[in-house]
TIRO-2110 file (N, C-alpha, C; in Angstrom, 1 decimal):
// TIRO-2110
4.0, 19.3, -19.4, N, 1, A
3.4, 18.0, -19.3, CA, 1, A
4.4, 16.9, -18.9, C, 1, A
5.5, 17.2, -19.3, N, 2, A
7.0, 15.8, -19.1, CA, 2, A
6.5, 16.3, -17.7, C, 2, A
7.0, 17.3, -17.2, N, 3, A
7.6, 17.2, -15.9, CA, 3, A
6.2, 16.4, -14.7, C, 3, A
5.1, 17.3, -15.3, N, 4, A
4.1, 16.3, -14.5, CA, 4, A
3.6, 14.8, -14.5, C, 4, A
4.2, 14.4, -15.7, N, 5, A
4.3, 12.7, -16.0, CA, 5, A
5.6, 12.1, -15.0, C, 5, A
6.4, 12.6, -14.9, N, 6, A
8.1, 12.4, -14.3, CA, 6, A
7.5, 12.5, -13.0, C, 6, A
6.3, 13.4, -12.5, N, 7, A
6.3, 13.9, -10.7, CA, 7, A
4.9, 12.7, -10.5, C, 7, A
4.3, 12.3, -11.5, N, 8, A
3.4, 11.6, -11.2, CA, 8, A
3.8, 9.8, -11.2, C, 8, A
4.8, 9.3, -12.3, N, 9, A
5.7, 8.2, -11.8, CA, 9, A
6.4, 8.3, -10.8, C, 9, A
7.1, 9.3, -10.6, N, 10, A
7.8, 9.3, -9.1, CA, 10, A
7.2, 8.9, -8.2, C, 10, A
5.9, 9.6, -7.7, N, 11, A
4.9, 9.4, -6.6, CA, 11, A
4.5, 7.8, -6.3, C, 11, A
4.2, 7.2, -7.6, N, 12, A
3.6, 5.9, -8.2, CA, 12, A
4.4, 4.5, -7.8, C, 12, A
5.7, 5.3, -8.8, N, 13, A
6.5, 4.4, -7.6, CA, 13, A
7.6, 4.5, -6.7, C, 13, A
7.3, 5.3, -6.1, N, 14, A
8.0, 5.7, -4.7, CA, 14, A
9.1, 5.9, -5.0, C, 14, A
9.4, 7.1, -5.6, N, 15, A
11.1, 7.1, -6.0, CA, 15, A
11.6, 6.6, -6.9, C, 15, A
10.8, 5.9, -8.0, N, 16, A
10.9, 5.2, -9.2, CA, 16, A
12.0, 3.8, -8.7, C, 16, A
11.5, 3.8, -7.0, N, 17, A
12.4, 2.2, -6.7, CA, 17, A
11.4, 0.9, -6.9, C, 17, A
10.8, 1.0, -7.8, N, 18, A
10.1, -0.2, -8.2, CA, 18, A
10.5, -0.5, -9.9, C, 18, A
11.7, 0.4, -10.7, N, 19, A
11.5, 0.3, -12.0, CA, 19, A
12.8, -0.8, -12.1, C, 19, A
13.6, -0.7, -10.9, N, 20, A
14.8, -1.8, -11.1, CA, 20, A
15.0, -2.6, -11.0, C, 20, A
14.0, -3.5, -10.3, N, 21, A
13.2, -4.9, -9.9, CA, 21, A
12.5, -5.3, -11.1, C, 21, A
11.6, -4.3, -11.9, N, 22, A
10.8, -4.5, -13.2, CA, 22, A
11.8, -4.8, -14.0, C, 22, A
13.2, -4.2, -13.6, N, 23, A
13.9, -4.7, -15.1, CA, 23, A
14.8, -6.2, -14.5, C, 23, A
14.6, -6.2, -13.8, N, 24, A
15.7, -7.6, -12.9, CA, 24, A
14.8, -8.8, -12.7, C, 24, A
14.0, -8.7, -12.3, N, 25, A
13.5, -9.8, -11.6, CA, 25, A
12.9, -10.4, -13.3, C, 25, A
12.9, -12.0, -13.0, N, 26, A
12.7, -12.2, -14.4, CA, 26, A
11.4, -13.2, -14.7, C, 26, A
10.4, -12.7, -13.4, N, 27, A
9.4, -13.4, -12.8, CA, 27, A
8.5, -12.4, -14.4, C, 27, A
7.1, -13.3, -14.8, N, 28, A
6.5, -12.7, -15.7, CA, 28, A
5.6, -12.0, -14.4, C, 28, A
5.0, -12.6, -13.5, N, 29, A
3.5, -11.9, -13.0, CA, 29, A
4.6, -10.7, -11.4, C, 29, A
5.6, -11.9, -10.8, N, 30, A
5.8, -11.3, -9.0, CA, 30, A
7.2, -10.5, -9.7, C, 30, A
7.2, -9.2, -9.2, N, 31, A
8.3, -8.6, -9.6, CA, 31, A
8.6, -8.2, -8.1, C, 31, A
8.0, -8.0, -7.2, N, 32, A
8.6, -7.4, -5.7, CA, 32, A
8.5, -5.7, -5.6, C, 32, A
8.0, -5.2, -6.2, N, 33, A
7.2, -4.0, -6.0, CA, 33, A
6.3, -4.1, -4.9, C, 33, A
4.9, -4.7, -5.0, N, 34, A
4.1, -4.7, -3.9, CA, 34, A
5.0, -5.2, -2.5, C, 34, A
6.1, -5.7, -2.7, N, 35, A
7.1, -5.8, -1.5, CA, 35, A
7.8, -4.4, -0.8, C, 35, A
8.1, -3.6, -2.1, N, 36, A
8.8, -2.6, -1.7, CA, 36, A
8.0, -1.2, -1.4, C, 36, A
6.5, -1.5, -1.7, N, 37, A
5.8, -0.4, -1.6, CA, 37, A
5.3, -0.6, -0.4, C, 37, A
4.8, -1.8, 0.3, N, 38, A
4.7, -1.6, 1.4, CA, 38, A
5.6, -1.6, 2.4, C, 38, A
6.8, -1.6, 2.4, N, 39, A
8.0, -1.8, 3.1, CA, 39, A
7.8, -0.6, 3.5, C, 39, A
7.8, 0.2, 2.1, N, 40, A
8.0, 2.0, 1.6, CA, 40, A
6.9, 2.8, 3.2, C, 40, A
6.0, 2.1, 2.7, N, 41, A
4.9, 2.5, 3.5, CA, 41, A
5.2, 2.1, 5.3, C, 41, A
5.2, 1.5, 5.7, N, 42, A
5.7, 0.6, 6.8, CA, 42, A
6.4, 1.7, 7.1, C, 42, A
7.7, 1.8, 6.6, N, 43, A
8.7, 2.7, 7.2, CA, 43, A
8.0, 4.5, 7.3, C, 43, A
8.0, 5.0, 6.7, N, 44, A
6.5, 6.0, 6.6, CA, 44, A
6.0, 6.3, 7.7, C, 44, A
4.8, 4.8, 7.8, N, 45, A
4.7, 4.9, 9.3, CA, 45, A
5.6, 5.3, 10.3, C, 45, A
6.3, 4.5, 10.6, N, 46, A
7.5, 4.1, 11.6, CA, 46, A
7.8, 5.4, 11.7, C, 46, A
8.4, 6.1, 10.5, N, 47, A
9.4, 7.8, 10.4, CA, 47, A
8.3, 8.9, 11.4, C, 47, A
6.9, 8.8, 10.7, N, 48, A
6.1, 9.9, 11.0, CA, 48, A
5.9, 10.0, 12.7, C, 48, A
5.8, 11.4, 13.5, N, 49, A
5.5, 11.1, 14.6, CA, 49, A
3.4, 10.8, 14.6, C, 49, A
3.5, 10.0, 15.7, N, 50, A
2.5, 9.6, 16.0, CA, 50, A
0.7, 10.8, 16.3, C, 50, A
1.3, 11.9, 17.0, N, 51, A
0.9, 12.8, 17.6, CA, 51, A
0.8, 14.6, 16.7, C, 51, A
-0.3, 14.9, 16.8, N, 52, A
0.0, 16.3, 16.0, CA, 52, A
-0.8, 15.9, 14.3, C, 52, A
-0.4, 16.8, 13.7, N, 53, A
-1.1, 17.1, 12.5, CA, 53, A
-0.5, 16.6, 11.2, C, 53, A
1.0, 16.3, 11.3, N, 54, A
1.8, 16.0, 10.3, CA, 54, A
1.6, 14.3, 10.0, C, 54, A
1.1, 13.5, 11.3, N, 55, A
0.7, 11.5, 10.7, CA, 55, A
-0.9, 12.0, 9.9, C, 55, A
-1.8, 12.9, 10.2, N, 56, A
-2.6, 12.7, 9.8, CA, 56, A
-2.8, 13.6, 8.3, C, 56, A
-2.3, 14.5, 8.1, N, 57, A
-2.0, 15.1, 7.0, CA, 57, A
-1.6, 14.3, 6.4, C, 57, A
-0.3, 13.5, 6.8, N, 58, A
0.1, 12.9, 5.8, CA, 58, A
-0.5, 11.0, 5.1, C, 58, A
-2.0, 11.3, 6.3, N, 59, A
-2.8, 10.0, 6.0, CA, 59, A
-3.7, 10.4, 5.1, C, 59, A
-4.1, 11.4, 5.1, N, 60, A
-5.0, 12.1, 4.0, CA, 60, A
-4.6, 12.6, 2.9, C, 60, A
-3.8, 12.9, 2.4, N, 61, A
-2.7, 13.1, 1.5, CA, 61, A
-2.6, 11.8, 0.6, C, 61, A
-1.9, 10.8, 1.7, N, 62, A
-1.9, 9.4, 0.6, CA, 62, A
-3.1, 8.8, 0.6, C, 62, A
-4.0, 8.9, 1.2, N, 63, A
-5.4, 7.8, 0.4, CA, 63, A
-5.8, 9.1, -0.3, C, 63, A
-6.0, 10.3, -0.1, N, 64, A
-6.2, 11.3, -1.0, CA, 64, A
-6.1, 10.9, -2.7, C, 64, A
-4.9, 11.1, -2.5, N, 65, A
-4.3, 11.3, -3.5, CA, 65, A
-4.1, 9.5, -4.6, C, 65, A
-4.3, 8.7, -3.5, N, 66, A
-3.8, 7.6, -4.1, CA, 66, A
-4.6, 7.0, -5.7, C, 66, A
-5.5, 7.3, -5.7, N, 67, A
-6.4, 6.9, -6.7, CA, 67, A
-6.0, 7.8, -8.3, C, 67, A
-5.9, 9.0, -8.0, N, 68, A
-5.9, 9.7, -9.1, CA, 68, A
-4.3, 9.5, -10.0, C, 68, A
-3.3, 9.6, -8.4, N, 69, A
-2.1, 9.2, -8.9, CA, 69, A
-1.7, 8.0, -9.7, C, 69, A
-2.4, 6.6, -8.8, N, 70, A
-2.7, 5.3, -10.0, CA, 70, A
-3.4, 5.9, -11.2, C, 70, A
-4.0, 6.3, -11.3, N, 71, A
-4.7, 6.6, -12.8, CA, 71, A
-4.1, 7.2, -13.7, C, 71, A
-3.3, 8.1, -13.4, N, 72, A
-2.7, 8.8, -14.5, CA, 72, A
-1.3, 7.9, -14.6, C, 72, A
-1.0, 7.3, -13.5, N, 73, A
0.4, 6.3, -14.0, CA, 73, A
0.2, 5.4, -14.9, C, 73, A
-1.3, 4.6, -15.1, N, 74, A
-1.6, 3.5, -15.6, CA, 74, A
-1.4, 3.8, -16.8, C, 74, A
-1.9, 5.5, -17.3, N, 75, A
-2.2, 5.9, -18.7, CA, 75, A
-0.6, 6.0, -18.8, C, 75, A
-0.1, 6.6, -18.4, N, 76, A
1.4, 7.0, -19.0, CA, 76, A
2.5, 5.7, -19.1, C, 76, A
2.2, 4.8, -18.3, N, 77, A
2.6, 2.9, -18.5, CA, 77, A
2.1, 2.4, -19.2, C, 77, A
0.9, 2.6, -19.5, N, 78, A
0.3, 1.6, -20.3, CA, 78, A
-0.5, 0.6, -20.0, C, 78, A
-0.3, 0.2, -19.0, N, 79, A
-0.9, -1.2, -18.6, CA, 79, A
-1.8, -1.1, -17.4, C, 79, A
-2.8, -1.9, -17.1, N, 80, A
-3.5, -1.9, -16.1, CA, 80, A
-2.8, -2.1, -15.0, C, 80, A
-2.6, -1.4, -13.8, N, 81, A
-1.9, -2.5, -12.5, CA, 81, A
-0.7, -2.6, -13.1, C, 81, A
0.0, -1.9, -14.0, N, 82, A
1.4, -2.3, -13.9, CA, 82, A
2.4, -2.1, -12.6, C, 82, A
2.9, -3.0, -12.8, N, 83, A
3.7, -3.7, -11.4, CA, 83, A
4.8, -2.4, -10.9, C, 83, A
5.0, -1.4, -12.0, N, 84, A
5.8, -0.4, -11.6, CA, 84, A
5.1, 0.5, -10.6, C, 84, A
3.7, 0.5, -10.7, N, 85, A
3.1, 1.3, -9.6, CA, 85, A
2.9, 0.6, -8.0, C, 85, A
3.5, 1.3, -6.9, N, 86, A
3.6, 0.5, -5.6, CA, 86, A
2.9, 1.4, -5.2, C, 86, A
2.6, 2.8, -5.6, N, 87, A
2.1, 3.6, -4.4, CA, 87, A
0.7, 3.4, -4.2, C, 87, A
-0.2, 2.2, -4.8, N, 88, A
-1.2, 1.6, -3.6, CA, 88, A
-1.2, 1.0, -3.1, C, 88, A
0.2, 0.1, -3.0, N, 89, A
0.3, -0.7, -1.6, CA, 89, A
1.1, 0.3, -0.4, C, 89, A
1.3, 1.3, -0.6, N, 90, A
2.1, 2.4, -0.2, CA, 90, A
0.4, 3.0, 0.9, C, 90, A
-0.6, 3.3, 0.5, N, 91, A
-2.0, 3.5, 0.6, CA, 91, A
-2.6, 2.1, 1.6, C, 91, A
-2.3, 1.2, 1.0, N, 92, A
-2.9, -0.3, 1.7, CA, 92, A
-2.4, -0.9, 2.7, C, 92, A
-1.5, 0.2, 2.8, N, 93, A
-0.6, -0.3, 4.1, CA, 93, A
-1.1, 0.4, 5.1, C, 93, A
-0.9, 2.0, 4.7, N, 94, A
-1.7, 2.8, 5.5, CA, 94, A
-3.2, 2.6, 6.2, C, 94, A
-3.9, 1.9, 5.1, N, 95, A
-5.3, 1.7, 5.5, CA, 95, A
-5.0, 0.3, 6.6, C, 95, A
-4.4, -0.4, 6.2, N, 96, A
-4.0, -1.8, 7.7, CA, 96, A
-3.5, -1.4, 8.8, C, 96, A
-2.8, 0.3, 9.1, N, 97, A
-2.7, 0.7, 10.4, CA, 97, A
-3.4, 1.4, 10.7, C, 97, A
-4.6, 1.6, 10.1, N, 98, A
-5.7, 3.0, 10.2, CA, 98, A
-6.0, 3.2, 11.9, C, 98, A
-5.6, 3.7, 12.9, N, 99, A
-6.5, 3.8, 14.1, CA, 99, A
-5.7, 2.8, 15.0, C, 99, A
-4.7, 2.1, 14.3, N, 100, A
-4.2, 0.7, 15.2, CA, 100, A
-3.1, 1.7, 16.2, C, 100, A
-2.7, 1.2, 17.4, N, 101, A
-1.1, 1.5, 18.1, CA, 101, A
-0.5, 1.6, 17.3, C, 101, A
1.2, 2.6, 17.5, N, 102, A
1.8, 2.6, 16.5, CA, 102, A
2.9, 2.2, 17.1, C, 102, A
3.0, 1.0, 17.2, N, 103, A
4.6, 0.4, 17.7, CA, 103, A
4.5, -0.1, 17.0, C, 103, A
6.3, -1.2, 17.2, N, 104, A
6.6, -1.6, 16.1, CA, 104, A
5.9, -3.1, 15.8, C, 104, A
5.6, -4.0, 16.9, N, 105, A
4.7, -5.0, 16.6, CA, 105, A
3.6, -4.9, 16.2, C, 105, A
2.9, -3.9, 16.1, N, 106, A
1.3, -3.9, 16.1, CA, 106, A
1.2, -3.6, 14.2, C, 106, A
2.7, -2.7, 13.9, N, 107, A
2.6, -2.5, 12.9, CA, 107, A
3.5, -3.7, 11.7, C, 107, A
4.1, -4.5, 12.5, N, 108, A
5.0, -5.3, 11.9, CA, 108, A
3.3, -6.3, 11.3, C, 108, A
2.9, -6.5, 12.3, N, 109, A
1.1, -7.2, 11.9, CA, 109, A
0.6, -7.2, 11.3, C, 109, A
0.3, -5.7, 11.1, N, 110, A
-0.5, -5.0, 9.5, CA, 110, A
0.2, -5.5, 8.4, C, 110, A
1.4, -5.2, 8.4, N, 111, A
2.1, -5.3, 6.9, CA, 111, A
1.9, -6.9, 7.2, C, 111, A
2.2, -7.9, 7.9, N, 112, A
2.2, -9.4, 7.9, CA, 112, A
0.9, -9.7, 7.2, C, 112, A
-0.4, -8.9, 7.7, N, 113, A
-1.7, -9.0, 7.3, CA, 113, A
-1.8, -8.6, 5.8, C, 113, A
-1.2, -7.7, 5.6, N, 114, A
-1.7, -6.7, 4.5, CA, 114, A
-1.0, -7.1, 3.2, C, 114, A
0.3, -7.9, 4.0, N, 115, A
0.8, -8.7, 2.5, CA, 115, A
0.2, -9.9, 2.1, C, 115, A
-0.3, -10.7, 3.0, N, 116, A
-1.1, -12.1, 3.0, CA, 116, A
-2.2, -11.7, 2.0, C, 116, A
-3.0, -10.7, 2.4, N, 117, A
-4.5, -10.0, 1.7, CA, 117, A
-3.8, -9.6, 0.2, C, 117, A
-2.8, -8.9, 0.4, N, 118, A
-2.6, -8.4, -0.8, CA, 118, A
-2.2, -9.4, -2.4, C, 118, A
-1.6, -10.4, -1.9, N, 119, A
-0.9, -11.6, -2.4, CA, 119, A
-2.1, -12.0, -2.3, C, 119, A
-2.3, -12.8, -1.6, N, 120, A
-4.0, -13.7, -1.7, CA, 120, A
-4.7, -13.3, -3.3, C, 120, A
-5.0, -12.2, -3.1, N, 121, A
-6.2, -11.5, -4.0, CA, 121, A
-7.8, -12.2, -4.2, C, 121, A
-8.4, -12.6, -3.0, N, 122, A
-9.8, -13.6, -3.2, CA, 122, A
-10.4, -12.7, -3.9, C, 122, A
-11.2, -12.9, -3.1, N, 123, A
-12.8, -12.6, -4.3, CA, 123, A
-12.6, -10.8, -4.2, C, 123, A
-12.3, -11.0, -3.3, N, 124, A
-12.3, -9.3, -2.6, CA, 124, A
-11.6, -8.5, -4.0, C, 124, A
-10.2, -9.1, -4.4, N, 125, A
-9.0, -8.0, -4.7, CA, 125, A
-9.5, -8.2, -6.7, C, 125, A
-10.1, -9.6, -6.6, N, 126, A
-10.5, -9.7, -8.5, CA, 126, A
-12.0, -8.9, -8.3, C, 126, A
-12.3, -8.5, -7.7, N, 127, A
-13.8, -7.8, -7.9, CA, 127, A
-13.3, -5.8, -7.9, C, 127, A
-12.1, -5.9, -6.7, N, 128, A
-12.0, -4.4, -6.6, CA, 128, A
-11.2, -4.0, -7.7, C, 128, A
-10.3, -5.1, -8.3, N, 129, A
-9.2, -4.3, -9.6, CA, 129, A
-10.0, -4.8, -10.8, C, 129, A
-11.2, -4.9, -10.7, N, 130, A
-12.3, -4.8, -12.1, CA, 130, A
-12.1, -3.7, -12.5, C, 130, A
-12.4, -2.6, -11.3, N, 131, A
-13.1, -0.9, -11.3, CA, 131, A
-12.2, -0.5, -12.8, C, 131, A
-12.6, 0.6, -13.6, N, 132, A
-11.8, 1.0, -14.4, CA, 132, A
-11.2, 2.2, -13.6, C, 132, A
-9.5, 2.6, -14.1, N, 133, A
-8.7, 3.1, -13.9, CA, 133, A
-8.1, 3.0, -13.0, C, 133, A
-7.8, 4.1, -12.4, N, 134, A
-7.1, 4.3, -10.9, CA, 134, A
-7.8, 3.7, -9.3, C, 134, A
-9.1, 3.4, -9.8, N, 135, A
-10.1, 2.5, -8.9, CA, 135, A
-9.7, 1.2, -8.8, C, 135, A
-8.8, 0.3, -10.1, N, 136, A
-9.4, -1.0, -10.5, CA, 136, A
-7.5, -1.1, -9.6, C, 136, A
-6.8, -0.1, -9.7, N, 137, A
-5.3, -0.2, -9.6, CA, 137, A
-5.2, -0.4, -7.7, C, 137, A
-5.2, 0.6, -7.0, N, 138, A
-5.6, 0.6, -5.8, CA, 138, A
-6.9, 0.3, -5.1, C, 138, A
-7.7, -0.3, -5.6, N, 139, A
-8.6, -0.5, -4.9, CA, 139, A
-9.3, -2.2, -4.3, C, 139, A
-8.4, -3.0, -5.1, N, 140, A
-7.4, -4.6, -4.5, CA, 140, A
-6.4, -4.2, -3.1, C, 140, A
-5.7, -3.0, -3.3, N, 141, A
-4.8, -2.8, -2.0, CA, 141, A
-5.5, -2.4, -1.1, C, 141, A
-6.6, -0.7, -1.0, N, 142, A
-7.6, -0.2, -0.3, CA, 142, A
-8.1, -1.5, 0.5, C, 142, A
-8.6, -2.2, -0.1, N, 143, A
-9.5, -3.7, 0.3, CA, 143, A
-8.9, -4.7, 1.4, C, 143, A
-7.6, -4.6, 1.0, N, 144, A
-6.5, -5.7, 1.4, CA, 144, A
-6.0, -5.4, 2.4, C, 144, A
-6.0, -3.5, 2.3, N, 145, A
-5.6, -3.1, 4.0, CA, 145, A
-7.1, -3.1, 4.6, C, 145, A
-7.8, -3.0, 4.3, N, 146, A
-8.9, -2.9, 4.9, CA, 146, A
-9.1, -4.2, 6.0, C, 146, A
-8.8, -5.2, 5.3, N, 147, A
-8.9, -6.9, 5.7, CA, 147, A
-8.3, -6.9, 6.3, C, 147, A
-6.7, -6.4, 6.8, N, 148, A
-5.7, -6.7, 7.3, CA, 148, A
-5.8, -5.4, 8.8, C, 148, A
-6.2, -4.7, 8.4, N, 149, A
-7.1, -4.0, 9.8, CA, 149, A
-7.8, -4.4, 10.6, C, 149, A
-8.8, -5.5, 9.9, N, 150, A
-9.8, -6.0, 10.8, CA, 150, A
-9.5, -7.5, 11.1, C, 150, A
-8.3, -7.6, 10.8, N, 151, A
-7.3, -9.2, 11.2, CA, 151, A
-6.2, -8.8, 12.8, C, 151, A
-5.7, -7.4, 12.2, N, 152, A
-4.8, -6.8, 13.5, CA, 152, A
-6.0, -6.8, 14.9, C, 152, A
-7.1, -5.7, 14.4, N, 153, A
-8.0, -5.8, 15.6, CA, 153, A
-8.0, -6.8, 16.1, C, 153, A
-8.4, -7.9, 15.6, N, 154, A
-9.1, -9.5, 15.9, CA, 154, A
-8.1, -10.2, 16.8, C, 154, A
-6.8, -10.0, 16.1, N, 155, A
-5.9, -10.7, 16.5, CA, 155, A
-5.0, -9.7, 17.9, C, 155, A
-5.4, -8.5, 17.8, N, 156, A
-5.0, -8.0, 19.3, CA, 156, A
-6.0, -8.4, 20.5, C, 156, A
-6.9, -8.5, 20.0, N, 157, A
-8.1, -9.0, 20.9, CA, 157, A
-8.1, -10.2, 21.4, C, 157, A
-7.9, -10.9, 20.9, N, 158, A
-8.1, -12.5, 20.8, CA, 158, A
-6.6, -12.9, 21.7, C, 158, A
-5.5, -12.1, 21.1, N, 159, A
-4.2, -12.9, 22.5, CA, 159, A
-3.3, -11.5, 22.2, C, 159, A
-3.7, -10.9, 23.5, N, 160, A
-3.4, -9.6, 23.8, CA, 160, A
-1.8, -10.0, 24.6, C, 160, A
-1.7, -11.1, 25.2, N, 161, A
-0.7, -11.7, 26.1, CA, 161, A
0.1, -11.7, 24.9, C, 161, A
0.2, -11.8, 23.6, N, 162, A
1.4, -12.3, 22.9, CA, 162, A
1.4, -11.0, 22.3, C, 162, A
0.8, -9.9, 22.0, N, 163, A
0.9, -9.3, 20.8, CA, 163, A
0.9, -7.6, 21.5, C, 163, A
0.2, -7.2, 22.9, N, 164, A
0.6, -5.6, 23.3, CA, 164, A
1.4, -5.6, 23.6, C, 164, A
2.5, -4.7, 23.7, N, 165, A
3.3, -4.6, 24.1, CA, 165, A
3.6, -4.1, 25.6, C, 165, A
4.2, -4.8, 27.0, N, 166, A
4.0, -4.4, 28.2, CA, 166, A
5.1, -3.2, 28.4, C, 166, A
END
């Protein structure tokens, strides 16, 4: 059971690089987690090739898995949404490049979008982190990339001259 508590914070927070900020940063609510999970993510993108089986495996994999993974971290933390868990902005990032180009401005976008939504938290992100458990944890970021996908579309549409790349 350790070892699967230790493989399930790992996952949660991406290499347990969100637990050193929790102890540094001496902010009560912004620790910079949701910074570094979507960075985490971002890069992810960027690493994975575009083409073949291995970006989409590994897109189904993390929204897969993202829910159940928040859940069992929440219980083993303790707290709802504790700040140590990034891997659903790791997930919300993902969902902000769902289907988008995968260069580097189209994606620099998303994460611009997906941190704005995610930070924000309107009505959207206090109605989705109601949900109990691993729903209530990821499902303000699910949301947030969601919004931030249909901000990239809008905004590639809307001034294509400033934002495809020729």
């Amino acid at each position: 059971m350790i070892l699967g508590r230790w493989m399930v914070l790992a996952v949660a927070s991406v290499g347990f690089s969100s637990f050193l900020p929790y102890r540094l940063v001496p902010f009560a609510k912004w620790k910079g987690g949701g910074f570094i999970g979507s960075l985490a993510g971002w890069a992810l993108l960027m690493a994975l090739p575009n083409v073949g089986g291995v970006y989409w495996a590994a897109t189904v994999l993390i929204l897969a898995s993202c829910v159940p993974v928040c859940h069992y971290a929440e219980k083993f933390l303790g707290n709802h949404d504790d700040p140590r868990i990034i891997y659903d902005e790791v997930a919300g990032m993902w969902v902000s490049a769902l289907f988008l180009p995968k260069d580097v401005w189209t994606l620099a976008l998303a994460f611009v979008f997906f941190r704005l939504f995610d930070v924000l938290k309107g009505p959207w992100g206090r109605w989705a982190s109601r949900a109990p458990g691993g729903w209530g944890v990821a499902g303000d970021d699910l949301v947030a990339g969601l919004l931030a996908n249909v901000f990239v579309r809008l905004s590639l549409s809307l001034f294509p001259q400033f934002l495809v790349p020729r």
